[in-house]
C-alpha positions as CSV (number, residue, x, y, z in Angstrom):
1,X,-22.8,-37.8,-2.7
2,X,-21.0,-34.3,-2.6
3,X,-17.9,-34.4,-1.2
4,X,-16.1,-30.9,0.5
5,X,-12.9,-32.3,1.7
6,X,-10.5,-33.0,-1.2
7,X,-9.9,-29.5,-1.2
8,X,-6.4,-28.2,0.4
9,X,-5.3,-25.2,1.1
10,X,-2.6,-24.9,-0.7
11,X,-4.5,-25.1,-3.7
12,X,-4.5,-21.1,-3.2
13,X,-1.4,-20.6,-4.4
14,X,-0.5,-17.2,-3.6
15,X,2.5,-16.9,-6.6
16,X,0.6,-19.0,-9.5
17,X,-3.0,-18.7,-8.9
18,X,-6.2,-21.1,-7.4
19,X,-5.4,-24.9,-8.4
20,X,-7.7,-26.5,-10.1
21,X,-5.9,-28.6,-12.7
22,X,-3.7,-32.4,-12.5
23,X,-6.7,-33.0,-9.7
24,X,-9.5,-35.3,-8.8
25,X,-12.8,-33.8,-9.4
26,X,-13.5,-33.6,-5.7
27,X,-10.6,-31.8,-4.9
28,X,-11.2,-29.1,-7.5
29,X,-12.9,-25.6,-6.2
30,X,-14.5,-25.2,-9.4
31,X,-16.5,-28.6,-8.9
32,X,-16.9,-28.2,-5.4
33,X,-18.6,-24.6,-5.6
34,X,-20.7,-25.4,-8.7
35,X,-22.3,-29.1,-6.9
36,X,-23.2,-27.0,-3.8
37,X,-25.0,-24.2,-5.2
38,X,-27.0,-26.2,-7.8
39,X,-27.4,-28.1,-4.5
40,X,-28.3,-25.4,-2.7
41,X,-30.8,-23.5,-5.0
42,X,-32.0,-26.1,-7.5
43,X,-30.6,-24.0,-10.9
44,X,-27.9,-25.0,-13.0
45,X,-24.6,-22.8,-12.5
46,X,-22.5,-21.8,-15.3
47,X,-18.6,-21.6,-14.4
48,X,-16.2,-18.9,-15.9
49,X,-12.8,-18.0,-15.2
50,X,-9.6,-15.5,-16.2
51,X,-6.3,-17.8,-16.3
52,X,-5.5,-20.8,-17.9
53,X,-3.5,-24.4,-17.6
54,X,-3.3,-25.1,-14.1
55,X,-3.8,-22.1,-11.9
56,X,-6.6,-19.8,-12.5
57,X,-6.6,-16.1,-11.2
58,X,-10.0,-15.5,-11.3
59,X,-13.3,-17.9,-11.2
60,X,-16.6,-17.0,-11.0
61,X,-20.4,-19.1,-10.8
62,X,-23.3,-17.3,-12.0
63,X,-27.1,-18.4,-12.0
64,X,-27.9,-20.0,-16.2
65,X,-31.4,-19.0,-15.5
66,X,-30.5,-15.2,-14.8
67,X,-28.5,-15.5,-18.1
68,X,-31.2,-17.1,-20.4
69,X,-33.5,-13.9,-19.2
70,X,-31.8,-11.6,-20.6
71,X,-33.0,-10.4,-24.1
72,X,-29.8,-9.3,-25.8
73,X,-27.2,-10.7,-23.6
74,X,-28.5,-14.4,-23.1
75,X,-25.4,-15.9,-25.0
76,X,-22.7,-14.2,-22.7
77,X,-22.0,-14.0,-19.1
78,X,-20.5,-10.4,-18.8
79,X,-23.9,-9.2,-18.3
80,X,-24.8,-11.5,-15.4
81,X,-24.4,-11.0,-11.7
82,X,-21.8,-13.0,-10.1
83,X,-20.3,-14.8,-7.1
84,X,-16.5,-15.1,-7.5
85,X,-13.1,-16.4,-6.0
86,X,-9.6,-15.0,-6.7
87,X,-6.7,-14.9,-5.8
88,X,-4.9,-11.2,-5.8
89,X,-1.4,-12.0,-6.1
90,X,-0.2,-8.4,-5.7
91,X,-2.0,-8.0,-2.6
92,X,-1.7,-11.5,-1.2
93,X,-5.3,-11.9,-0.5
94,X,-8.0,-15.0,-1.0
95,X,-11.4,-13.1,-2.0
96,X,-14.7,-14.6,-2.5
97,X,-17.7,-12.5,-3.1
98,X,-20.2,-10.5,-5.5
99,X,-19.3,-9.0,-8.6
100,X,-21.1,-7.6,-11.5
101,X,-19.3,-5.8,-15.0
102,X,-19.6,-2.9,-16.7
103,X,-17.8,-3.6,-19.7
104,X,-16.6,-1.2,-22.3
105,X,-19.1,1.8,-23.8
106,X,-17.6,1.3,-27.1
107,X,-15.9,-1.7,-28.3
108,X,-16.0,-3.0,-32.4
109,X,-13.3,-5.2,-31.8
110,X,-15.4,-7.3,-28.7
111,X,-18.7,-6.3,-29.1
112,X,-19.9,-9.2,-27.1
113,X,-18.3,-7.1,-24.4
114,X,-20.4,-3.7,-24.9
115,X,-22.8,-2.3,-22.2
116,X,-26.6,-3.6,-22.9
117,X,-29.2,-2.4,-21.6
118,X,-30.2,-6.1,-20.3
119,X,-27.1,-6.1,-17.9
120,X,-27.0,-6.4,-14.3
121,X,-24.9,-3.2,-14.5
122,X,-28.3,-1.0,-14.8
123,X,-29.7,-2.8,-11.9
124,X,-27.1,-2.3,-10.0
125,X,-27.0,1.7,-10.6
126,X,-31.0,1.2,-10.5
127,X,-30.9,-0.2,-6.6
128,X,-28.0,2.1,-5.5
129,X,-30.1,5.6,-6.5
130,X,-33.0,4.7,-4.8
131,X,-31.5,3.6,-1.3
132,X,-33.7,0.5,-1.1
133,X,-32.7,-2.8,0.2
134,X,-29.6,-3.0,-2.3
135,X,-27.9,-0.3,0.0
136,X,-29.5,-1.8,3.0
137,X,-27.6,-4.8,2.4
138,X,-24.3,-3.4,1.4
139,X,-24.0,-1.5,4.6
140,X,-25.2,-4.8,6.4
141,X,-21.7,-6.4,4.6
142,X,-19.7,-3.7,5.1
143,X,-20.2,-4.2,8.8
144,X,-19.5,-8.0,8.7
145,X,-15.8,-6.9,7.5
146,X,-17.2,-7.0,3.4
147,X,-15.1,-4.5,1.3
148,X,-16.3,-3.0,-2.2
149,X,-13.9,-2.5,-4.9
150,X,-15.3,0.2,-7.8
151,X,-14.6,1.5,-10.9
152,X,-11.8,0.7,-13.4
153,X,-10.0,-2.8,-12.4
154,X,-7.0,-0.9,-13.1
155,X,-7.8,1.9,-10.3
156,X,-10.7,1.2,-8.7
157,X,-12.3,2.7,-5.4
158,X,-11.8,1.2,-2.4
159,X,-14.7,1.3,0.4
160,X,-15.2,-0.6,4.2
161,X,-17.0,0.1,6.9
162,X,-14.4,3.2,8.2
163,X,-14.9,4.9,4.7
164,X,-18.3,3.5,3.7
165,X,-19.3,5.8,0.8
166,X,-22.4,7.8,0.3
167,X,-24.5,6.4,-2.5
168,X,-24.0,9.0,-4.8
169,X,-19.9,8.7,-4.4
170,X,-20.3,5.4,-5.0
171,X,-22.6,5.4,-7.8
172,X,-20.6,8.2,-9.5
173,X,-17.4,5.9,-8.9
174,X,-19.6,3.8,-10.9
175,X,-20.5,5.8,-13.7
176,X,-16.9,7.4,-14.3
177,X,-15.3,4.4,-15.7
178,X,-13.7,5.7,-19.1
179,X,-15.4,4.3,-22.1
180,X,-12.9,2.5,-23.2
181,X,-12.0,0.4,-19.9
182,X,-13.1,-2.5,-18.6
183,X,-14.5,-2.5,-14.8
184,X,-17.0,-2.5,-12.8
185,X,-17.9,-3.5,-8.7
186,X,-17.4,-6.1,-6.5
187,X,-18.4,-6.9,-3.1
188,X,-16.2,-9.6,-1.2
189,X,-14.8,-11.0,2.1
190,X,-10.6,-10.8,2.3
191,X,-8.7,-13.6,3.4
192,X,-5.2,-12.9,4.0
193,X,-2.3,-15.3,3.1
194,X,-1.6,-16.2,7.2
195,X,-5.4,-17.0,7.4
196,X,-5.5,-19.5,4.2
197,X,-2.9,-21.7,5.6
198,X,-4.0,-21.7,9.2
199,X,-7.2,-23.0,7.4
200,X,-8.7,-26.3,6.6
201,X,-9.3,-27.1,3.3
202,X,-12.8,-28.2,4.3
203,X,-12.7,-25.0,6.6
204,X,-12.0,-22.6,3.4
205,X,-14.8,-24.2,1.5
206,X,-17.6,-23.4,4.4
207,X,-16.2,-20.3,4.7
208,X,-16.4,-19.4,1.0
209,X,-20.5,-21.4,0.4
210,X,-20.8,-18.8,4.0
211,X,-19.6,-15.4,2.1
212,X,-21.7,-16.4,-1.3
213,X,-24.9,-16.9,1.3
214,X,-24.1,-13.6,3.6
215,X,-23.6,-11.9,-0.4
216,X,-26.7,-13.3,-1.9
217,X,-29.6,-10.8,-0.9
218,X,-27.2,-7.8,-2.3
219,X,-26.8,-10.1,-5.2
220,X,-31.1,-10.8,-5.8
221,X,-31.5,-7.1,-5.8
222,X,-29.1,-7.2,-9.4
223,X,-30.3,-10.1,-11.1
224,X,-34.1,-10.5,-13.2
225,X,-34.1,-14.1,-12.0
226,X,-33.6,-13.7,-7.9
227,X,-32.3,-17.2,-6.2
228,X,-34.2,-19.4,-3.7
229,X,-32.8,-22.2,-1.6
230,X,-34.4,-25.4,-2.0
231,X,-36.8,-26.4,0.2
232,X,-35.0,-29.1,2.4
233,X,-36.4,-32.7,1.8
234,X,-36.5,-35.2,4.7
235,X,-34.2,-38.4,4.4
């Protein structure tokens, strides 16, 4: 049976990183997250993450299905759509949301990192020209206190609801990545230091399985393989 409540909350570490190593599997995130989507929508997850040893900056969960679509790209997950966690030790802040890559333009040293035209990136630029439901749904986040973060990881654009950007600011935030840098866009809920530690550990995993639910239309509109729920079975 899946279990949410080995995880603490000071497994977001706000010097070192998210915990997820010297601990049971039900107390780890990674575990946690990965059980209740494939729960949840009936597809195996893939997990990926940016950090190593026992903290982790950076972890994401993205759809194996979406993946194994893609033409080109099927062997990588740079190209995918993706929920994510992290902790951003700069800004002290727990986020958990959307986020899809651009990758470099030009790259012979990682060319498994190079722009294909598979990626969720075009569909991404696709939904946001046409002002469809992609837009609909961002604007929908933006007032449920969602922020977007675009362009270079380095320097990226910041939009909320006060500054909510037209679509093509955003889009040409989007497109004026240099070449030669990685970035791309993500869509996600903040959590501030004070609010993690006056937090449950079982009352930061509902809250995170709430943001990648509230993030998921936004998400479908990106992906060639959209997500259903399961059909609830009766005991």
């Amino acid at each position: 049976m899946l279990r949410l409540d080995g995880f603490k909350p000071e497994f977001l570490d706000f010097q070192r990183g998210i915990r997820v190593g010297h601990l049971e599997p039900h107390e780890r995130i990674t575990q946690i997250l990965k059980l209740s989507l494939e729960e949840r929508f009936g597809q195996t997850f893939v997990v990926d993450r940016w950090g190593r040893g026992v903290y982790w900056q950076w972890i994401c969960f993205l759809p194996k299905a979406n993946r194994l679509a893609k033409p080109v790209s099927s062997h990588c997950n740079f190209g995918c759509a993706k929920y994510f966690i992290m902790v951003d030790r700069e800004e002290s802040v727990f986020k958990a949301g959307l986020q899809i890559e651009r990758g470099f333009l030009n790259s012979d040293r990682y060319p498994d990192c190079r722009l294909c035209d598979d990626w969720d990136w075009n569909r991404l630029l696709a939904g946001l020209r046409d002002s469809g439901p992609l837009v609909r749904e961002l604007r929908r986040l933006a007032g449920e206190e969602f922020q977007i973060h675009a362009g270079s990881w380095e320097e990226p654009r910041r939009y909320s609801q006060a500054n909510f950007p037209s679509m093509p600011e955003l889009t040409k935030a989007l497109e004026s990545i240099p070449g030669e840098m990685w970035g791309g866009f993500q869509a996600f809920y903040p959590m501030t230091a004070e609010e993690v530690r006056a937090s449950s550990g079982l009352d930061l995993v509902e809250a995170m399985l709430a943001i990648f639910e509230e993030i998921t239309p936004a998400m479908n509109e990106c992906m060639q393989v959209k997500l259903e729920e399961r059909a609830a079975t009766l005991p």
